[in-house]
MIGU-800410 format. One line per field, with one value per atom (N, C-alpha, C): residue in three letters; atom name; x, y, z. Coordinates in pm, 1 decimal. Example, Ala and Ser with C-alpha at 12.3 -4.5 7.8 and 13.67 -1.06 7.14 Angstrom:
r: [ALA,ALA,ALA,SER,SER,SER]
a: [N,CA,C,N,CA,C]
xx: [1319.0,1230.0,1320.0,1285.0,1367.0,1290.0]
yy: [-569.0,-450.0,-330.0,-225.0,-106.0,3.0]
zz: [780.0,780.0,780.0,708.0,714.0,787.0]
REM end
This chain:
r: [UNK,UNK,UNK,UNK,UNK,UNK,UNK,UNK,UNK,UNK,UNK,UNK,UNK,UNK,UNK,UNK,UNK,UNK,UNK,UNK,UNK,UNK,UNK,UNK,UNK,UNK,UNK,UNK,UNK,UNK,UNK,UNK,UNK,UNK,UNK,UNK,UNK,UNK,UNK,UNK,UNK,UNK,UNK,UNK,UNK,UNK,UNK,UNK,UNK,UNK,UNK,UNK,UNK,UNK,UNK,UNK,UNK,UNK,UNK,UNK,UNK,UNK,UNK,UNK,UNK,UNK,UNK,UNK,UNK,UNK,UNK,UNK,UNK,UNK,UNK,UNK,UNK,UNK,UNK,UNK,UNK,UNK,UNK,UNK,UNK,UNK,UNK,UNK,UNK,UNK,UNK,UNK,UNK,UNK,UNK,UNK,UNK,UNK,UNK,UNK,UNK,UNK,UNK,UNK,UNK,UNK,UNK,UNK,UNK,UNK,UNK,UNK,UNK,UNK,UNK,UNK,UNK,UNK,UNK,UNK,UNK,UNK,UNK,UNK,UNK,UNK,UNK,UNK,UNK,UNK,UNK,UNK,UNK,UNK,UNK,UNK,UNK,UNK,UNK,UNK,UNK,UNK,UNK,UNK,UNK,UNK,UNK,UNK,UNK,UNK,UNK,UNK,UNK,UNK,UNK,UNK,UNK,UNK,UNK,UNK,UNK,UNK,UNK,UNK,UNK,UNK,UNK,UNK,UNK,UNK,UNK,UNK,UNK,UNK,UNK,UNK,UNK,UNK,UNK,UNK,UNK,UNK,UNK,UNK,UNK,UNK,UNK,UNK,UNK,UNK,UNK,UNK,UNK,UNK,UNK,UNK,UNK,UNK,UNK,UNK,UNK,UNK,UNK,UNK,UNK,UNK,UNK,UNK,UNK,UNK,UNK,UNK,UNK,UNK,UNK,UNK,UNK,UNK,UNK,UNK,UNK,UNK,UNK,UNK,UNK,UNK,UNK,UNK,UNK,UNK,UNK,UNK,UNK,UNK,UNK,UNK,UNK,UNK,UNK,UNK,UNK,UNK,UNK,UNK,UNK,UNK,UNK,UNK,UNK,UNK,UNK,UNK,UNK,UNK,UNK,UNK,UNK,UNK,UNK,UNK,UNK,UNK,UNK,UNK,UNK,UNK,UNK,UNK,UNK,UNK,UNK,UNK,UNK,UNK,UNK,UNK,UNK,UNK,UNK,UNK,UNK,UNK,UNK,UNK,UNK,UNK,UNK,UNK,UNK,UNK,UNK,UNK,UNK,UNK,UNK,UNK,UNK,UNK,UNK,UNK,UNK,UNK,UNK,UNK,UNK,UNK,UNK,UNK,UNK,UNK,UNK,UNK,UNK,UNK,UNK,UNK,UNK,UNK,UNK,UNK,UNK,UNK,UNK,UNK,UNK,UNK,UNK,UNK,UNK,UNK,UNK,UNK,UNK,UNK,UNK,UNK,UNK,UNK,UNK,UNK,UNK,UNK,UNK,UNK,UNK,UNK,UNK,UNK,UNK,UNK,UNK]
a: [N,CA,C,N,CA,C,N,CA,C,N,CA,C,N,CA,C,N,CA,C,N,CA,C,N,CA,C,N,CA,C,N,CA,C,N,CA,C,N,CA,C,N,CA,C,N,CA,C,N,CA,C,N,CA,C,N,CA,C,N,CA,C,N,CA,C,N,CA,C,N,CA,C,N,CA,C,N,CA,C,N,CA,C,N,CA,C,N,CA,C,N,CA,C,N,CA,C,N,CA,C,N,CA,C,N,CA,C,N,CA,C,N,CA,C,N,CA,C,N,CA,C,N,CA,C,N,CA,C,N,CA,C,N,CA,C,N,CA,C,N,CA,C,N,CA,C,N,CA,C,N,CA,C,N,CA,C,N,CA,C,N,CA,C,N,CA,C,N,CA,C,N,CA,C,N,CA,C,N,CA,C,N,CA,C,N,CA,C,N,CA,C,N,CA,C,N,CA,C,N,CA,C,N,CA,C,N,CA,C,N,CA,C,N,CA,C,N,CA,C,N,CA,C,N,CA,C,N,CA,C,N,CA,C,N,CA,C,N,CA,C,N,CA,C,N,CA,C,N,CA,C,N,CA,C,N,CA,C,N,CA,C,N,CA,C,N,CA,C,N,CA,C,N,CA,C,N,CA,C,N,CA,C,N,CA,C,N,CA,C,N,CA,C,N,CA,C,N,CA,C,N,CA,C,N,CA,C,N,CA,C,N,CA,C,N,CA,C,N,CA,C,N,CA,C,N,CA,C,N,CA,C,N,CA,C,N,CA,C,N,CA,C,N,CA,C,N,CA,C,N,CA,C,N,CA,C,N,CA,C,N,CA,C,N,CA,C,N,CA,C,N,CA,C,N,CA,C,N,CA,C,N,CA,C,N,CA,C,N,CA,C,N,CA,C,N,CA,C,N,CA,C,N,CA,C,N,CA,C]
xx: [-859.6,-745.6,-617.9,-517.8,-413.2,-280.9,-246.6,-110.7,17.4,96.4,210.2,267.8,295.1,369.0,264.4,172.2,76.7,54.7,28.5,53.7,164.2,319.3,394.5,434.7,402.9,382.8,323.1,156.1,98.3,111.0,203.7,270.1,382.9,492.1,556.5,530.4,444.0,421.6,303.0,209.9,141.2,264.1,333.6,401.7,475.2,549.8,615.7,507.5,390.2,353.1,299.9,271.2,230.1,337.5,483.8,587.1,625.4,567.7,600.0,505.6,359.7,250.1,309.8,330.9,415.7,531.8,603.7,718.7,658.8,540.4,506.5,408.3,346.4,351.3,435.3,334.6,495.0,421.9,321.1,280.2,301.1,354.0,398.2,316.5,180.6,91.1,75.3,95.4,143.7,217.9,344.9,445.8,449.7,316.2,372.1,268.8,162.8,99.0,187.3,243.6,352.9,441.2,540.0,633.3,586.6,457.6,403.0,349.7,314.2,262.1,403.9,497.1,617.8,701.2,619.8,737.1,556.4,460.2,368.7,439.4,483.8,556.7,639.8,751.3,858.0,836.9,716.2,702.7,633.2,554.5,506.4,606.2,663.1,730.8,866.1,956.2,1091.3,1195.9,1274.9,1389.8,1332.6,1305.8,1268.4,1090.7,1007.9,891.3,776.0,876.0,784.4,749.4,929.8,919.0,861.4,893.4,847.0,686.0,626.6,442.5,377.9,445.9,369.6,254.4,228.5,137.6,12.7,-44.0,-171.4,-207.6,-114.7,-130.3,-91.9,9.7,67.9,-39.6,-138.4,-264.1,-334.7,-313.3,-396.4,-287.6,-158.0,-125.2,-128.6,-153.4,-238.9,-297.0,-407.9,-513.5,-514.1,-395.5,-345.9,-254.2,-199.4,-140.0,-242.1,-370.8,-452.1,-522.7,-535.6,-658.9,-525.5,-372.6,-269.5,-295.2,-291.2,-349.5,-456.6,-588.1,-722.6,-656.3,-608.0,-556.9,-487.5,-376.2,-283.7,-374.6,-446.5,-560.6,-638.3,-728.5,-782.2,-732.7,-597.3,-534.9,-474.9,-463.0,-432.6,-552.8,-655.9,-778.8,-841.3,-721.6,-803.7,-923.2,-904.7,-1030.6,-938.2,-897.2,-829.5,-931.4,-819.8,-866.2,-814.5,-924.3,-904.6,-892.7,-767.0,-778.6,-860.1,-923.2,-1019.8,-960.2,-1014.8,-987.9,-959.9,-1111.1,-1122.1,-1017.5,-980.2,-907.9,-713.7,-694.9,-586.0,-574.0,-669.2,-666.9,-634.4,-677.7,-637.9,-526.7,-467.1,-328.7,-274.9,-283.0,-161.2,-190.3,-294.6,-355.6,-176.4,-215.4,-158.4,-27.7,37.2,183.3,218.7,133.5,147.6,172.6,81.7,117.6,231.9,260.6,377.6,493.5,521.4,638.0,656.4,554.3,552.8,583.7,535.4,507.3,460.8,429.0,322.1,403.4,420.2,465.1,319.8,324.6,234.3,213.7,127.2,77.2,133.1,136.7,178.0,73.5,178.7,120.9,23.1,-56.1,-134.8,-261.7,-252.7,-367.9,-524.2,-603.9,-706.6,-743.6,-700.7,-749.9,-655.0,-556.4,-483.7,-599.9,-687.1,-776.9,-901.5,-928.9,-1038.2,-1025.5,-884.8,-840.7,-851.8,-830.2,-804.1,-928.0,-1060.9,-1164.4,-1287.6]
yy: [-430.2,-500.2,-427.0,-405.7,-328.9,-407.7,-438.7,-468.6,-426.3,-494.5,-550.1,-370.1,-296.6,-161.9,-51.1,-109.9,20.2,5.3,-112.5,-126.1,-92.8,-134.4,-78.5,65.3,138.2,291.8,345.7,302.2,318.8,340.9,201.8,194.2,292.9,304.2,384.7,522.2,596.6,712.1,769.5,656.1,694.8,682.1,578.8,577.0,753.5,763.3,896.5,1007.7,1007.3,1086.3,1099.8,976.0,953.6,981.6,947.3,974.8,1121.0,1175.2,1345.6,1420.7,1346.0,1367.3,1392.9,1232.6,1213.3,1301.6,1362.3,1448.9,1546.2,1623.4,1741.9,1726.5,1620.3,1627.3,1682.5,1825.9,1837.0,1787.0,1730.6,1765.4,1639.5,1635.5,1555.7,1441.5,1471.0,1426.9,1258.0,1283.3,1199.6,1101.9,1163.4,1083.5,923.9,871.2,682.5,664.0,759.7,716.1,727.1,804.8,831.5,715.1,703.6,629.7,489.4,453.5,336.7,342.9,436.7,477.2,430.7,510.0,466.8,347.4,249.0,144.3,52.5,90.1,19.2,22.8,141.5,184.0,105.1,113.3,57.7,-98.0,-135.5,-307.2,-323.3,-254.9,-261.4,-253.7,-162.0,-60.4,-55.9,-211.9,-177.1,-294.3,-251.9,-341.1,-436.2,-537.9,-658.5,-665.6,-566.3,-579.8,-617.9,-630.7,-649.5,-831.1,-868.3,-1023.2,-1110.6,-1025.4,-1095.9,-1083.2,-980.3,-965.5,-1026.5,-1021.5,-1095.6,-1031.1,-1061.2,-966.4,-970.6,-1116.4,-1108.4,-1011.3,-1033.4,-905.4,-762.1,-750.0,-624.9,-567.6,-577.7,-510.1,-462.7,-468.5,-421.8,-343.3,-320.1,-245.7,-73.4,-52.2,104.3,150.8,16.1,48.6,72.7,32.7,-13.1,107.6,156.2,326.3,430.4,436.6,503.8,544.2,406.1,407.9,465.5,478.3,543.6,657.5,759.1,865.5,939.3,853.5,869.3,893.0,776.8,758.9,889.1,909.4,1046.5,1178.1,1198.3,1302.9,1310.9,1177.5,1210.2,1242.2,1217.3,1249.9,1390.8,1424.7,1562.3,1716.4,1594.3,1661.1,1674.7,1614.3,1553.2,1461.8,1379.5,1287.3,1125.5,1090.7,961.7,809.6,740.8,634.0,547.1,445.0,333.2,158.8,111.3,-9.9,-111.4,-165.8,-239.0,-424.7,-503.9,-653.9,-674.0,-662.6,-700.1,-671.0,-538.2,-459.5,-503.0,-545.0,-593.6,-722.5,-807.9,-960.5,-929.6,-817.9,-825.5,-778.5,-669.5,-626.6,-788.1,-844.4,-981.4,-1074.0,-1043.8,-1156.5,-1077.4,-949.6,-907.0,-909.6,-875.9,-908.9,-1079.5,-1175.2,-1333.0,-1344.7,-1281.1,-1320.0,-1259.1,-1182.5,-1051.5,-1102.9,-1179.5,-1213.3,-1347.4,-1421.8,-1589.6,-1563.8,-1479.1,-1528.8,-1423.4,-1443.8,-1371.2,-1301.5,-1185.0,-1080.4,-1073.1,-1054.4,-1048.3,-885.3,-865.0,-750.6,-700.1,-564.7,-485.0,-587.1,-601.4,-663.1,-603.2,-478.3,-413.7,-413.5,-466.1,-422.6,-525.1,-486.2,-543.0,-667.5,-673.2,-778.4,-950.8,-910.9,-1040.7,-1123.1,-1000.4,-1059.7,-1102.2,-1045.5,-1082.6,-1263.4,-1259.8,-1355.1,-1455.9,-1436.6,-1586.6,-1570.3,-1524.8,-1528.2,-1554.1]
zz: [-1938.6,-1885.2,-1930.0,-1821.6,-1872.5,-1890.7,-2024.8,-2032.5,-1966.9,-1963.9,-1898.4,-1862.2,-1970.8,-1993.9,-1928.7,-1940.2,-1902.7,-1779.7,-1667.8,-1556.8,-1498.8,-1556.7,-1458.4,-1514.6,-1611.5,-1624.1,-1516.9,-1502.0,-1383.1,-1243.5,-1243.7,-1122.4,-1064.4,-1172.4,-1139.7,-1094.3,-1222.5,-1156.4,-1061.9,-1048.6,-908.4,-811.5,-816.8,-664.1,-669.1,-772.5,-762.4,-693.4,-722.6,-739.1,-589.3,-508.4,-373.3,-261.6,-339.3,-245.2,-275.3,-360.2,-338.3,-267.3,-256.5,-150.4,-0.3,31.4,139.5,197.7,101.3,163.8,193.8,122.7,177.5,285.1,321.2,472.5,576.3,646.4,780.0,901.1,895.4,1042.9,1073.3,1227.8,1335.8,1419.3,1380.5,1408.0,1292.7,1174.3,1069.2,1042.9,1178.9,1132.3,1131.0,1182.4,1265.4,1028.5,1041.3,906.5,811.1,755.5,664.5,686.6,778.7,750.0,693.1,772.9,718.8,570.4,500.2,387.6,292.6,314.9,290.6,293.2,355.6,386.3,280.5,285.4,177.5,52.4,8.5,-97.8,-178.0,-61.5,-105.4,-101.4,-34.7,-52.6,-179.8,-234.5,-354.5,-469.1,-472.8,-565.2,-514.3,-591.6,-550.2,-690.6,-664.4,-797.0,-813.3,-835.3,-851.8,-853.9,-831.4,-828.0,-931.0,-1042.6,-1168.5,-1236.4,-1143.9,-1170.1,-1052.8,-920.0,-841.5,-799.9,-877.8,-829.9,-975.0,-1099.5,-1208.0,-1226.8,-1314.8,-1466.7,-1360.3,-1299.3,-1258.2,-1153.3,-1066.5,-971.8,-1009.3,-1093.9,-1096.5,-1153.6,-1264.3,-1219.3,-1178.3,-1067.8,-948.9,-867.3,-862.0,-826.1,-882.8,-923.8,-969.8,-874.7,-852.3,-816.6,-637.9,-592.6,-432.4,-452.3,-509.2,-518.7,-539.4,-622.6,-605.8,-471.3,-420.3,-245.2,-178.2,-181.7,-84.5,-82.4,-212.9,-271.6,-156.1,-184.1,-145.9,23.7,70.7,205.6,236.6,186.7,214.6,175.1,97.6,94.0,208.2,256.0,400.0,526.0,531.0,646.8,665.5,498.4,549.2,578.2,527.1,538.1,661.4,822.9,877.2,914.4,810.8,846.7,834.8,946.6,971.4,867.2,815.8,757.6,888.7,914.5,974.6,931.6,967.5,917.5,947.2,885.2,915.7,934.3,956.3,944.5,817.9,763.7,628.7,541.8,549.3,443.8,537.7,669.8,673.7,621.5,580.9,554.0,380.6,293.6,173.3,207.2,244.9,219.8,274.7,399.5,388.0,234.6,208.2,46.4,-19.9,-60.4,-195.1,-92.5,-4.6,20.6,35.2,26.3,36.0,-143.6,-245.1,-327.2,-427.6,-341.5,-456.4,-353.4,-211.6,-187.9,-183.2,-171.4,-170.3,-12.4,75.7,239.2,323.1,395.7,464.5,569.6,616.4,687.3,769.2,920.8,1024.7,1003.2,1056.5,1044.2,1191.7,1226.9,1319.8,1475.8,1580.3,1673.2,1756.7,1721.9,1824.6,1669.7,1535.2,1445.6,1479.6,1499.8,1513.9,1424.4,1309.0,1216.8,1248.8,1376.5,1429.2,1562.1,1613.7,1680.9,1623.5,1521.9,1454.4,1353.3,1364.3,1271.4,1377.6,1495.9,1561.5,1618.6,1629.0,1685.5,1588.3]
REM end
């Protein structure tokens, strides 16, 4: 279990380290993944992020900068990550509990049809 300092150590410099990933992306092909990679980022990882996500979750944010990592590695590897239901129903979990409300997911993502079906 990682204390309070060692999580947001964690935190901080994976994100650094994902948003210097991200810049050296050039290809054009990238651009709709990146920006979104980026705007994960900054919803995770911003002024206020330490009081408003709390010890229980902030835990696990490491670990949601690590799979970005993994994510931005396969894409430049060419090999596309796909979002799944499942895995859009946790990302709304961890943005419901790090903002106290739920942000809809992009209106064309599959896990909005899977949700009402």
């Amino acid at each position: 279990m990682l204390t309070l300092t060692d999580a947001v150590a964690q935190a901080l410099t994976l994100r650094t380290e994902v948003r210097a990933q991200l810049d050296r992306v050039s290809s054009k092909a990238l651009t709709a993944q990146v920006s979104d990679m980026r705007a994960q980022l900054d919803h995770l990882i911003h002024p206020s992020f330490i009081t408003e996500t709390g010890y229980r979750q902030l835990q696990h944010v490491p670990r949601y900068l690590k799979g970005a990592a993994v994510r931005l590695d396969r894409l430049s590897q060419g090999r596309p990550w796909r979002r799944t239901p499942q895995i859009c129903r946790r990302s709304r979990s961890l943005r419901m509990s790090t903002t106290r409300r739920l942000r809809p997911c992009r209106p064309s993502c599959r896990c909005r049809r899977a949700l009402r079906g």
